[in-house]
C-alpha positions in Angstrom: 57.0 -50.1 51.8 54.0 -49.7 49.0 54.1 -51.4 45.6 53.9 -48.8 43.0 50.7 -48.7 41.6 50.0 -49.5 37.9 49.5 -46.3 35.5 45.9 -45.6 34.6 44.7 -44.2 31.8 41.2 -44.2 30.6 38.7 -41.9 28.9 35.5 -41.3 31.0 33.7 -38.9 27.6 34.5 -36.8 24.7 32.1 -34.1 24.3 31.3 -30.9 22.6 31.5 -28.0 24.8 31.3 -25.2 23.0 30.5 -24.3 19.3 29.4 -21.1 17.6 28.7 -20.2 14.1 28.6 -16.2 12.8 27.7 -14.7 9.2 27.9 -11.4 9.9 27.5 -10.3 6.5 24.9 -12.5 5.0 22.9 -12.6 2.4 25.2 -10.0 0.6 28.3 -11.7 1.1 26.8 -15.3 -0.2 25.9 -13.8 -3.2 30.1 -13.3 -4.3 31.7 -15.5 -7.0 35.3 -15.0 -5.1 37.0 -17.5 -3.5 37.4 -16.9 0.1 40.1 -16.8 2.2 40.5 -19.6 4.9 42.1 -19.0 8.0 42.6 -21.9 10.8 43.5 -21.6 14.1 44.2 -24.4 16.3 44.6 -24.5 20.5 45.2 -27.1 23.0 44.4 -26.3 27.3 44.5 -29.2 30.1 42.9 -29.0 33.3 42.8 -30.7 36.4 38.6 -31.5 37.3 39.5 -33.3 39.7 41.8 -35.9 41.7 43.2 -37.5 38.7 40.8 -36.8 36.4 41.4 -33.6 33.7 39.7 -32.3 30.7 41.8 -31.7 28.0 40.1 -29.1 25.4 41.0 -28.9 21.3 39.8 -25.9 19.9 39.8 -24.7 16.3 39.1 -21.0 15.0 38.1 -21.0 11.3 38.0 -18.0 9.5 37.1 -17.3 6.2 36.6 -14.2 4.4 36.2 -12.1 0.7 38.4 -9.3 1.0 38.2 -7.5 4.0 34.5 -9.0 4.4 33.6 -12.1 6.6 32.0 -14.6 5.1 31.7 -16.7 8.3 33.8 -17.9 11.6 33.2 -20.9 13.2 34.7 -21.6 16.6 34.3 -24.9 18.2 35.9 -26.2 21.3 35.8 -30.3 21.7 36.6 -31.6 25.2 37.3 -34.9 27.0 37.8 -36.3 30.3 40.3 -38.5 31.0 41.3 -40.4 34.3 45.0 -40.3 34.6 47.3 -41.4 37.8 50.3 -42.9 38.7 52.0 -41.3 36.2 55.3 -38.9 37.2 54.9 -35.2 35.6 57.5 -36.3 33.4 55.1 -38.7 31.7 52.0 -36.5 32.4 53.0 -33.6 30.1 53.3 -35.6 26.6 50.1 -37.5 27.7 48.4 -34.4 28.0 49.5 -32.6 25.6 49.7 -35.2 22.5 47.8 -38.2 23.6 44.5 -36.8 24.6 44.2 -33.9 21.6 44.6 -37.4 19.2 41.6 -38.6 21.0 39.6 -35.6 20.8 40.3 -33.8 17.4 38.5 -36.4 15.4 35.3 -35.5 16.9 36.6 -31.7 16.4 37.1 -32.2 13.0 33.6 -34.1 12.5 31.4 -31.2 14.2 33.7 -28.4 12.4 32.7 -29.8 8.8 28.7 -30.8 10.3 28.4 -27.2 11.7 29.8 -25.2 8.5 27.8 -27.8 5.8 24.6 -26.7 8.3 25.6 -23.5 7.5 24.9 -23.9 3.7 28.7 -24.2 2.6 31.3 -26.4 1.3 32.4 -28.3 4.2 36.2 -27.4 5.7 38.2 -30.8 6.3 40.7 -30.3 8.9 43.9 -31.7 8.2 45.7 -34.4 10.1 47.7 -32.8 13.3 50.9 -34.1 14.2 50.4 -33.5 17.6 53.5 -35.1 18.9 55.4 -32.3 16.7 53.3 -29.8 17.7 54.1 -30.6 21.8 57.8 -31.0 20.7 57.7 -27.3 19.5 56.3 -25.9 22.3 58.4 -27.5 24.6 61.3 -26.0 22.7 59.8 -22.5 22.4 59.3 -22.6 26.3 62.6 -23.8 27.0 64.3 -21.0 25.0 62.0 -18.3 26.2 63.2 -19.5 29.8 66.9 -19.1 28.9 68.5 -16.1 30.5 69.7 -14.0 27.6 73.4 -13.3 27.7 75.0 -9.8 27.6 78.8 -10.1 26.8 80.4 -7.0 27.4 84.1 -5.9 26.4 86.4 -3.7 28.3 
C-alpha cells in the first residue's frame, strides 16, 4: 500500500493578464467640478492548466461616473498559477477560492491604482477583501439555491 503523499502548495507566478482603461467621454467630462460616482465590482474564476497546476483569476470592474456620463472604467484581471496536489476536493475548494485570491489581489489592487493615476486621476484604493467571508457566502448561496423548494399543500 502507498504512503500518502504530502500536500503541495506552491506559487509558480502572479501576473497581469488583462487590463483595460476607457474615457469615453473625455476632455468634456474632465472638465466637471462633480464628484463622481464610484462603482466596484469584484470576481473570482479557478481553472485547472494543467495536472495540478491552476490559475486562479481576481478581477475588479471600476466604474465611475457624473450623472449618467462615464468618466472612466477600468477593468483589470490579475492571475496566478499555483501547483496544488494531494489535497481532497474538500480542502481544494477554500484553497481556491480564499487562499489564492489573498495572494493575488494585492498585485490587483497595486495595478488598479498605477493604471487609473496613469490615467490623470486620483488614484482608487481598493479595500481589504475578506475573502474567507466572501467563499463562506457563496457556499451558502449555492447550497440554498440547490435546495428543492417545498410545496405544502392542504386537503
Amino acid at each position: 500500500m502507498a504512503e500518502p503523499q504530502a500536500p503541495v502548495f506552491q506559487i509558480q507566478r502572479v501576473y497581469l493578464k488583462e487590463a483595460s482603461l476607457e474615457q469615453p467621454n473625455s476632455p468634456a467630462i474632465l472638465l466637471e467640478q462633480e464628484q463622481p460616482a464610484v462603482d466596484i465590482q469584484l470576481g473570482v474564476e479557478a481553472s485547472q492548466a494543467a495536472d495540478g497546476v491552476y490559475e486562479v483569476c481576481v478581477t475588479a470592474t471600476v466604474t465611475t461616473k457624473i450623472k449618467d456620463k462615464t468618466v472612466f472604467l477600468v477593468e483589470v484581471k490579475q492571475a496566478g498559477i499555483f501547483e496544488i496536489r494531494n489535497l481532497d476536493a474538500e480542502q481544494m475548494n477554500p484553497i481556491m477560492g480564499i487562499a489564492c485570491p489573498q495572494i493575488v489581489y494585492p498585485y490587483l489592487r497595486g495595478n488598479v491604482a498605477d493604471i487609473v493615476t496613469r490615467a490623470g486621476f486620483p488614484p482608487v484604493h481598493l479595500a481589504e477583501i475578506n475573502f474567507q467571508a466572501m467563499y463562506e457566502q457563496q457556499q451558502a448561496q449555492l447550497q440554498q439555491q440547490a435546495e428543492p423548494s417545498r410545496i405544502i399543500t392542504r386537503a
